[in-house]
N, C-alpha and C positions, 0 to 999 in steps of 0.2 A: 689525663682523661683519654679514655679508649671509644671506641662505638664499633659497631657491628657494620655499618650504613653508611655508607660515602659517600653520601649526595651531602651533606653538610659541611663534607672533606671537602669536594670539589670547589662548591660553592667559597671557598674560603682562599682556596688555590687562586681562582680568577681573581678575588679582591685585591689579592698578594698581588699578584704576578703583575695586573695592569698599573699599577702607581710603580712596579719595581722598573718597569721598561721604560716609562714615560720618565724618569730619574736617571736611567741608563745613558740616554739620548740628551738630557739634560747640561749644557756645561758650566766649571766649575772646579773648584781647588780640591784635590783628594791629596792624604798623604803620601808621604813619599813612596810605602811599602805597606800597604794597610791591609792585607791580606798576613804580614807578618806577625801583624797584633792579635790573629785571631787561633794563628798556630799551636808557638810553643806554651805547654802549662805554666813555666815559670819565665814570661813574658820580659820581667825586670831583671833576671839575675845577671846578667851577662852583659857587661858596659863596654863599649867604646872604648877607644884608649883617648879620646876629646871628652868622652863624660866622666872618665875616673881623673883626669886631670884636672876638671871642672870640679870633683868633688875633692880634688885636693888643695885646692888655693879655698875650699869655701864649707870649712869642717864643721860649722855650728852646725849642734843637734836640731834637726826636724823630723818629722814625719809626716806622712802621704798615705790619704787612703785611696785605693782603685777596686776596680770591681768587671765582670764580666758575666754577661749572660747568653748563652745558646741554647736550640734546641728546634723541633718541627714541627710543622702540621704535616701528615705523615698515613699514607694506606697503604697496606698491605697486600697489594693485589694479588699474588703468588706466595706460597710457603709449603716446604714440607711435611707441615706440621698441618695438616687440614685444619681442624674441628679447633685445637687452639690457638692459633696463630694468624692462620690466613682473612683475610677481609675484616683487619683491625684497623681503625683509623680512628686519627684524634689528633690532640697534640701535647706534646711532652716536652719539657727541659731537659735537656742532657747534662748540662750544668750551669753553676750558680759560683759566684766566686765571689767572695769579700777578702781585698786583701788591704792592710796595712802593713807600711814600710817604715822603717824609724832608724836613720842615722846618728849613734852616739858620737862620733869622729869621722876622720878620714881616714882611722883604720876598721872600724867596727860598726857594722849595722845589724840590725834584724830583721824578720818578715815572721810575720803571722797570718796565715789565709786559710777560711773556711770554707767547704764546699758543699754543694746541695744539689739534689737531683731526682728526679721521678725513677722510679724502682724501674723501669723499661724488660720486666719480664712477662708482661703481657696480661698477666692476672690476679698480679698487686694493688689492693688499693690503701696505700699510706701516704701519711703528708708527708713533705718534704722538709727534710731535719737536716741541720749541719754538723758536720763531722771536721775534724782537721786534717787539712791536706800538706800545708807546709807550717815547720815551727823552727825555726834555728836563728845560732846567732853566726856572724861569718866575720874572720877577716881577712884583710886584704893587704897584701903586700905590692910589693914592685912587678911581677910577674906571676904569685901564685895568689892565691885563697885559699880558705880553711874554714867548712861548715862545720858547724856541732848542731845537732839534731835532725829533725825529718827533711828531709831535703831531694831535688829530682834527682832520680839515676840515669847514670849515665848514657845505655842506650838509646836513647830518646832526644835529649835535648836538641841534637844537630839534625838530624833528620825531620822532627818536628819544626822547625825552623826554617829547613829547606823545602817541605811539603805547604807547608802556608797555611794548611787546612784544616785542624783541628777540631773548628769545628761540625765537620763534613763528618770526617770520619779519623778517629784512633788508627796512628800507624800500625804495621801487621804483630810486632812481637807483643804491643798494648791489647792491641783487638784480641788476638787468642792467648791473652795472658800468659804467654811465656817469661817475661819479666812486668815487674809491678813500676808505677811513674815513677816510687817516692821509695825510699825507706829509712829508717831511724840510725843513724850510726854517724861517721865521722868521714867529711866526702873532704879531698885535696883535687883541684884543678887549677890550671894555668897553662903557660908556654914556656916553653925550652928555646933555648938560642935568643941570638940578636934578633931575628926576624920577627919571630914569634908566628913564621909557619908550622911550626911541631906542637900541637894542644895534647893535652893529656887531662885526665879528669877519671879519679879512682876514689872508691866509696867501698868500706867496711860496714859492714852495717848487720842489722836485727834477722832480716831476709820476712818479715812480717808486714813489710810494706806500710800505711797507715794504720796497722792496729798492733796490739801489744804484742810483745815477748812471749812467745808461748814454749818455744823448743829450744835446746840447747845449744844446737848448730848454729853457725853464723855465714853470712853472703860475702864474696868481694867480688867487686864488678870493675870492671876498668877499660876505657876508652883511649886510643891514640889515634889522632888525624891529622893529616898535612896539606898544607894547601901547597897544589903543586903550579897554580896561576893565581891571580886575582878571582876566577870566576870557578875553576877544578880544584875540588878537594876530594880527597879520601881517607878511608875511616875503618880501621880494627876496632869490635867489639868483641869480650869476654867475660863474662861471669860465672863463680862455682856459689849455687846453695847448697850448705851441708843442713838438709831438714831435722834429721836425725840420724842413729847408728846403720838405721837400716833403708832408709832411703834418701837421696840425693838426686842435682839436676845441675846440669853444665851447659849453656849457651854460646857459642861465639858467630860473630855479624861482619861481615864486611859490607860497605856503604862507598859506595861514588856519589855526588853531586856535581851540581854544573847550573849558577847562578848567572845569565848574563841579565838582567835586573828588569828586562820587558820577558825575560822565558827563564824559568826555573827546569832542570830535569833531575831526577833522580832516579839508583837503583841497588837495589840490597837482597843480600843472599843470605838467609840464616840455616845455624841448624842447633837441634837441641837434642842434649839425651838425658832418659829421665832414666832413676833406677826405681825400681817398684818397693811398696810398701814392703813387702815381704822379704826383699832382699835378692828377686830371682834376676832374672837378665834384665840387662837395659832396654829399656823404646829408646828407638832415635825420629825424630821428625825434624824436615826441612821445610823451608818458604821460600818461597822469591816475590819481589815488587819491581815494579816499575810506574814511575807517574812523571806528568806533564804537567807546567802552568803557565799559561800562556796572556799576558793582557792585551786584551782586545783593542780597548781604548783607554780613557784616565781612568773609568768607573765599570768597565767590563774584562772580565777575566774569562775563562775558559779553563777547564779542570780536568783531568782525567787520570783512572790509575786504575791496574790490574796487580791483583796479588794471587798467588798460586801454592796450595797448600797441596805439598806433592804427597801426603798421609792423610789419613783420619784424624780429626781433630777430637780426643775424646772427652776434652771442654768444651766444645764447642755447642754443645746444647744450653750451657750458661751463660754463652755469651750477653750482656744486656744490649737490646735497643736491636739486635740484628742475631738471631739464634742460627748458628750453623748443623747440619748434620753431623753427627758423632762417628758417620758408618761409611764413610766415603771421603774420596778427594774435591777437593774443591777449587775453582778459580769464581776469585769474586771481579766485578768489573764496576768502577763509579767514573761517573760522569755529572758537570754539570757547570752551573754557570753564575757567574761572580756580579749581581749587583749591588754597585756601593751607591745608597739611596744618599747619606750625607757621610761627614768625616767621621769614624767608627760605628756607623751603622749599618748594617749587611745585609740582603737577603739572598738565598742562594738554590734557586731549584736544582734537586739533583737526584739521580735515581739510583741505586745500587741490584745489581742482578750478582744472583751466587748459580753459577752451573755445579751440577756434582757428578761424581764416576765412582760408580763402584768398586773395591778391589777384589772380588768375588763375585761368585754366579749370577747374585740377588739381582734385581733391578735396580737402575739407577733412583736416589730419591729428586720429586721433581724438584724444578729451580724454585729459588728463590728471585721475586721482585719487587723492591718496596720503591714506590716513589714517594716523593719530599718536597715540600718549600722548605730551608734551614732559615733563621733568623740569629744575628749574632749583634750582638751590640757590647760596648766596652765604653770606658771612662777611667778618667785620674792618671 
């Protein structure tokens, strides 16, 4: 739901905001890491070595179902976009998640999860339909795993895990789609050595992300990171998509973290080169991030993160839920603030501003400013 008129926005905002404070101040038992549950997309895949030990002494078949919900009441104060974007407000789902998990053994489980979402282009009006977002079966050994089907890719998982926020905002190479969360193919991850500080996590796959097999090319994506303390890791990312004969895209990421478990930081440097439809010279575009999370108290966090798009983004006018300029550089800035009303229920005012820069004569296009109450809740 969109509206023109933000007095019903507002109104909505204050309701939010005053029970979210008076809960803030409230005290009481929150989980361990509950800002972790609302991160990464594929939430479950990734066990402890006390939970796969747990699942090894206790191999009868079950399943679990979970689920997750986010999304805003949301205005648009600011946009480049005058006439159709600016002074939109409402509230929207960002997504919708049904997942069921079913353990055949202690070597072999599944996961099936569907996802659902409001179109977030500003001038859509459809219901919201589910589509599949994860499908595979996996097993597990002493050290590695082996997915068969749709499954998260690599550059994502640890960073999204480290940022805690998911549902704020898509880290930068998701936001401007330079790689997809998911794709269909055959993913191997684990650890190398006794320690098990060297992870690795490499996936073959379709390069069509959730939907079908269209081109002949195929992706490989592959992740190595080390943790070099308890609390510092770092992180190589690469992927090649062969789209077809005459175009292709190559990605690689470097990533630092730094968990000490009241303050999260992180920071990542990408770049990507695309070869064009036609087969003529490459684009190259780069990014940088950096973000902060800081907990205030049991039930108040503190958020913040700057990304900087040293190119034009020439997706960036599809982006959903936050359209960028196509024709300029960008630094986007969020900010905001973590109340946990009960245990997995969230709300989170938070604003996002996009400056931009020209790379030529023209004028800069103006900023972008949306602010937000986010709402996130999860179970199972």
């Amino acid at each position: 739901m969109t509206t023109r008129n933000p007095t019903r926005l507002l109104i909505l905002v204050l309701l939010l905001a005053v029970p979210a404070g008076v809960a803030a101040q409230t005290a009481g038992p929150s989980p361990a890491e509950s800002q972790e549950a609302s991160a990464p997309e594929d939430a479950t895949v990734e066990e402890s070595p006390d939970e796969a030990a747990q699942d090894a002494t206790d191999a009868a078949p079950q399943g679990r179902f979970s689920g997750l919900v986010f999304g805003d009441v949301f205005w648009m104060a600011s946009n480049h976009l005058k006439e159709d974007v600016q002074g939109s407000s409402g509230l929207w789902f960002r997504r919708i998640y049904m997942t069921y998990d079913h353990r055949f053994s202690d070597q072999f489980d599944a996961r099936v999860r569907l996802e659902m979402r409001s179109p977030g282009d500003f001038v859509t009006a459809a219901k919201i339909e589910p589509f599949v977002k994860d499908v595979y079966l996996r097993w597990r050994g002493e050290n590695t795993s082996v997915l068969l089907g749709m499954s998260p890719a690599p550059a994502l998982a640890r960073l999204e895990s480290l940022w805690g926020y998911r549902a704020v905002e898509r880290t930068p190479l998701d936001l401007h789609r330079w790689v997809g969360s998911r794709d269909t193919g055959i993913a191997v991850k684990g650890s190398l050595g006794g320690s098990g500080k060297l992870k690795y996590h490499v996936l073959l796959g379709n390069g069509s992300g959730t939907k079908s097999e269209t081109n002949p090319g195929k992706s490989i994506y592959g992740a190595l990171s080390y943790d070099l303390t308890d609390r510092f890791f770092v992180e190589a990312y690469a992927d090649y998509n062969d789209i077809d004969d005459r175009s292709d895209r190559h990605t690689w990421q470097l990533l630092a973290g730094y968990n000490a478990g009241r303050t999260q930081v992180g920071g990542q440097y990408a770049v990507q080169t695309r070869r064009l439809d036609d087969g003529s010279d490459s684009n190259r575009f780069s990014l940088a991030s950096l973000f902060a999370v800081h907990r205030l108290s049991e039930r108040l966090r503190l958020l913040v993160r700057v990304d900087r798009m040293f190119d034009p983004d020439p997706l960036g006018p599809g982006i959903a839920y936050l359209p960028f300029s196509g024709d300029a550089r960008s630094t986007l800035v969020i900010a905001g603030i973590d109340y946990e009303l009960a245990p997995g229920v969230q709300l989170i005012p938070n604003f996002q501003y996009i400056a931009y820069e020209s790379v030529d004569d023209t004028p800069d296009p103006d900023d972008d400013l949306m602010l937000r109450v986010t709402f996130f809740w999860h179970w199972g």
